[in-house]
C-alpha positions as CSV (number, residue, x, y, z in Angstrom):
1,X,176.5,-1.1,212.7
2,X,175.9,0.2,209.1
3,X,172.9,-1.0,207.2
4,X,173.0,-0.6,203.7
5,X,170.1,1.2,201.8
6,X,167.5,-1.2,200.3
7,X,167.8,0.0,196.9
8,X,171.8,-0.6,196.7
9,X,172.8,-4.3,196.5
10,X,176.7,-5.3,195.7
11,X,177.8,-8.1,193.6
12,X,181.6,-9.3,194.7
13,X,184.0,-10.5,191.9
14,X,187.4,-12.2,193.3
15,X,187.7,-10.1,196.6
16,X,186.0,-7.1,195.2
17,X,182.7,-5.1,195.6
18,X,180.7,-3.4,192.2
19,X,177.7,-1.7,193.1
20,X,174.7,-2.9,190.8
21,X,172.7,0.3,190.2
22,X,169.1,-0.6,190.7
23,X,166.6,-0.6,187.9
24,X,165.5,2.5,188.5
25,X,168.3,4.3,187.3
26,X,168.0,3.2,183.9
27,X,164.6,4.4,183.1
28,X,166.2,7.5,183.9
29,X,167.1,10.2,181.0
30,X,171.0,10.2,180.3
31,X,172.8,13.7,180.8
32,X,176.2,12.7,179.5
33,X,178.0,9.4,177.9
34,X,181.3,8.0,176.2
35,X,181.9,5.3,174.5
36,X,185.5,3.5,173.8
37,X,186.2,1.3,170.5
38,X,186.1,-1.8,172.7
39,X,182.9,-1.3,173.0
40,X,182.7,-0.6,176.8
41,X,180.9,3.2,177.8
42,X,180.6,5.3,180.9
43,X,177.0,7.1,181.1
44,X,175.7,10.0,183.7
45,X,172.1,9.7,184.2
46,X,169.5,12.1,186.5
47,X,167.1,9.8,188.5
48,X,163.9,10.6,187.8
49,X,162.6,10.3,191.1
50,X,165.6,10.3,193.7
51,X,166.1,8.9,196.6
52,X,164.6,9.5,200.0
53,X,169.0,9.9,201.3
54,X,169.3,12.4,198.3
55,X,171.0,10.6,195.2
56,X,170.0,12.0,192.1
57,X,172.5,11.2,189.9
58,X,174.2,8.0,188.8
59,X,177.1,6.6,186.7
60,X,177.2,3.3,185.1
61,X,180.2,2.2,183.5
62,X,181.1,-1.0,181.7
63,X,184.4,-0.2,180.7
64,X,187.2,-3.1,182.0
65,X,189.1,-1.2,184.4
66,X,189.7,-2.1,187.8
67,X,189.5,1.9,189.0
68,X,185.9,2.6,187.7
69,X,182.8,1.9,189.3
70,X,179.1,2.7,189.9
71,X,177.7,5.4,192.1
72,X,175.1,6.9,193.5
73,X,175.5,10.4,194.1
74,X,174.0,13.5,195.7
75,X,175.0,16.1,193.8
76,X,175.7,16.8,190.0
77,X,179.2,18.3,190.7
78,X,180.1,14.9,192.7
79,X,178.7,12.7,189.6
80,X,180.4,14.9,187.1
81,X,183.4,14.4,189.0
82,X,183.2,10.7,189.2
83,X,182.3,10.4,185.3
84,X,185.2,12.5,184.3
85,X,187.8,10.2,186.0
86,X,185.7,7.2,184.7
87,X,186.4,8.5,181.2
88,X,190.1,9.1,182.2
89,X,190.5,5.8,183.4
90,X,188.3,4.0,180.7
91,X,190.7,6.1,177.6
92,X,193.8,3.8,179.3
93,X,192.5,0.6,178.2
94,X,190.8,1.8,174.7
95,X,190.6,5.2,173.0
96,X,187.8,7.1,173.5
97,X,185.5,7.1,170.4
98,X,182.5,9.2,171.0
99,X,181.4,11.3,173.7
100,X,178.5,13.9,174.5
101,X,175.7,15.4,176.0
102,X,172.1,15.1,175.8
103,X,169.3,17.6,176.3
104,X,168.0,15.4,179.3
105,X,169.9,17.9,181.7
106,X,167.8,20.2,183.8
107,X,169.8,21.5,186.9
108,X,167.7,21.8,189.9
């Protein structure tokens, strides 16, 4: 049987499953973010300290579509990845106001 990780916990809305990202990812520096004019935003962050399993990267996302979600991932390519369809899917519901980088990016 599977056993989820400790440090992932899921919160279920009407049928479906969002990851809540533990606290630990948000005392992390952010690599990348955009924000839409509703207000909502989709953020890549590096962990600080990753995971014993690997994850080193996350993406939070507040943005009202039923496509996006948070993650824990391995890799930065698999992060970047997720981000980009994030911001595809978040520019559907509200245009796309700002978006960038930070200097918070150090590739390992």
């Amino acid at each position: 049987m599977f056993k989820r990780p400790r440090h992932l916990q899921t919160l279920k809305i009407n049928t479906m499953t969002y990851l809540t990202l533990p606290k630990k990812v948000f005392n992390s520096p952010l690599i990348e973010y955009a924000n839409f004019r509703n207000g909502t935003f989709v953020n890549l962050i590096r962990l600080k300290k990753p995971y014993a399993n690997g994850d080193s990267y996350a993406v939070y996302e507040t943005t009202r579509s039923p496509f996006c979600s948070n993650g824990l991932f391995k890799s930065y390519d698999k992060a970047k990845e997720k981000f980009e369809l994030m911001v595809a899917n978040g520019s559907k519901d509200s245009p796309l106001i700002e978006r960038n980088t930070t200097n918070s990016y150090e590739q390992n």
